[in-house]
C-alpha positions as CSV (number, residue, x, y, z in Angstrom):
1,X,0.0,0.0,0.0
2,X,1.1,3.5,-1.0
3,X,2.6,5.6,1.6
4,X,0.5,8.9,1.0
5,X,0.8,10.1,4.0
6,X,4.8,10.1,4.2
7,X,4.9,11.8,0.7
8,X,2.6,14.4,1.6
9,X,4.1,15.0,4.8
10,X,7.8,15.7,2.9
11,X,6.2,18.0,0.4
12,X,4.6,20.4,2.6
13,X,8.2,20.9,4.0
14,X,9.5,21.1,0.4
15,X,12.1,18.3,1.1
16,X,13.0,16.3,-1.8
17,X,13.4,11.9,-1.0
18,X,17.3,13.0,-1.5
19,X,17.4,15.6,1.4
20,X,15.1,12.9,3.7
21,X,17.4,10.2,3.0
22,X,20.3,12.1,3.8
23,X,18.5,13.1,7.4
24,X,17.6,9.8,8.2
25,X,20.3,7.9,7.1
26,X,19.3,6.0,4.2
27,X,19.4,6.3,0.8
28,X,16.9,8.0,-1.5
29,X,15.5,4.9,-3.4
30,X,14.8,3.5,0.8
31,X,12.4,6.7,0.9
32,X,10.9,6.2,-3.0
33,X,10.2,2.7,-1.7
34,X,8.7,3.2,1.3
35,X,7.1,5.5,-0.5
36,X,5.3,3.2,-3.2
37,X,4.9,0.6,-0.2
38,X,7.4,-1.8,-1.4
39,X,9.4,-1.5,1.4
40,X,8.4,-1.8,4.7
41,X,10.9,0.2,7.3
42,X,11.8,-1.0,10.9
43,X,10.8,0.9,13.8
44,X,13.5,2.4,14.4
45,X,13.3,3.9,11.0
46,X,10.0,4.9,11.2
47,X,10.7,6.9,14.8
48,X,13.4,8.6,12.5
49,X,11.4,9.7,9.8
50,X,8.7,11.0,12.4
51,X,11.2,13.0,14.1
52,X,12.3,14.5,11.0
53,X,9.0,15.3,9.7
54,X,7.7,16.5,12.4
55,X,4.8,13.2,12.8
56,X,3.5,11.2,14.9
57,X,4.1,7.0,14.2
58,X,0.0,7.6,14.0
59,X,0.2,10.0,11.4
60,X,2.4,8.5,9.1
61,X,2.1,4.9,9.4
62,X,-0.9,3.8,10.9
63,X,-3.3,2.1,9.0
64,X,-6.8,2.6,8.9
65,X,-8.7,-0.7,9.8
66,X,-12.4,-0.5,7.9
């Protein structure tokens, strides 16, 4: 599943996957596939990328359950 959420929250701080990957520690095609949800990150990477962004595990990752 498509990681939306992530995207959008990197746009809005005009960050490019380059400059995320850099800040987290990984590199940029981690982020594209996290992105397209083909990869899916540890924990640890997740708290990484929430601290960076400025999100909450909830708001980033969480899924939805219908």
């Amino acid at each position: 599943m498509k990681n939306l959420r992530l995207k959008s929250a990197r746009a809005a701080l005009d960050m490019s996957q380059q400059e995320l990957a850099e800040k987290v520690g990984v590199s940029r095609q981690t982020i594209n596939a996290i992105e397209k949800g083909d990869y899916n990150p540890t924990i640890k990477l997740c708290l990484t990328i929430c601290r960076v962004l400025g999100k909450t595990l909830d708001e980033l990752f969480w899924e939805e359950m219908e």
